[in-house]
Structure formats: C-alpha cells, structure tokens
N, C-alpha and C positions, 0 to 999 in steps of 0.2 A: 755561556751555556752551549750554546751553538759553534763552536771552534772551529769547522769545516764545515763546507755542503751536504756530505754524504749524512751526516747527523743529522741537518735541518729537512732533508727528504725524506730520511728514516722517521722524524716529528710527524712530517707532512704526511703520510702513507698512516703512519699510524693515526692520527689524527679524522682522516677520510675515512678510513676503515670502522673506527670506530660510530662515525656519523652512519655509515652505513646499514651496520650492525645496525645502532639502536631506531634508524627509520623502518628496518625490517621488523623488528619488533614490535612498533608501534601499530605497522601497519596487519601486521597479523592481530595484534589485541581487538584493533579495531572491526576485523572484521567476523574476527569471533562474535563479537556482543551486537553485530548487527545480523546474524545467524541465529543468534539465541530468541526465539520466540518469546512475543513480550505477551503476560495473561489478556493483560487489556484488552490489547490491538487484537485475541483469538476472540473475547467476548465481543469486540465492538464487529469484528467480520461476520460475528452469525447472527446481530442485532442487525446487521444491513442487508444480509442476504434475510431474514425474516421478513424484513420489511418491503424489502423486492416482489417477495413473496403476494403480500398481501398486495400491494399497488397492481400487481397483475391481476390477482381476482378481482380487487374493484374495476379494472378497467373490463376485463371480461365480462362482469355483471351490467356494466353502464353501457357496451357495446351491444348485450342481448338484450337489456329490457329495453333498449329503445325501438327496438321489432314491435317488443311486445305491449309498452305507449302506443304506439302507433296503432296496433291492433285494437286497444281498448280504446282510444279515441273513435276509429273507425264507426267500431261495433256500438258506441254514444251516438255518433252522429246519426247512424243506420235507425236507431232506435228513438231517436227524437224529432227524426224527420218525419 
C-alpha cells in the first residue's frame, strides 16, 4: 500500500488533518449545547434568587424585632415592678 515514503506522509497529514477537523467539530457542538439555556436550570435560578429573597426578610424582621423584644420585655418588667 505504502510503496514509498512520500505516500505514507501524504496518509499521515491526511490522517492528522482529519483528527483535527473532526476535534474541531466536536469541540464546537459541545460548546454550543453548553450556550443553549437549559429551562430547568432558568426555573431553578429564580427559585433560588426567591428564596434569597425571602431569607433576607426573615433575617431583617429577626434583626428588628429583637429591638422590639427588648422593648416589650422592658416595658413588662417596668410594669411589674
């Protein structure tokens, strides 16, 4: 098959080339479909920012009404002494 060198180079180049090509392509598909927005993952990012959401008001409400425990203990003690 190979009768001289120049033939087994001309295999080898083709051979590389082709490996080359088809990595190129792969590596494009792949990064296409990792581009492509998946529904899920847009529904699960605004179930987690919701939830952000909310862990922020409770800790805003648990950081002010402890003012305002504070106060109404006070105003018990004031009132039972």
């Amino acid at each position: 098959m190979f009768d001289n060198p120049f033939s087994m180079v001309v295999a080898i180049v083709l051979i590389v080339s082709i490996a080359g090509v088809m990595r190129a392509r792969y590596k494009a598909e792949r990064q296409e479909a990792e581009r492509t927005p998946d529904p899920e993952a847009g529904r699960l990012r605004d179930e987690i920012k919701a939830l952000k959401d909310r862990v922020a008001v409770l800790e805003r409400l648990a950081t002010d009404s402890t003012s305002a425990l504070d106060r109404e203990f006070e105003m018990l003690r004031k009132r039972d002494s």
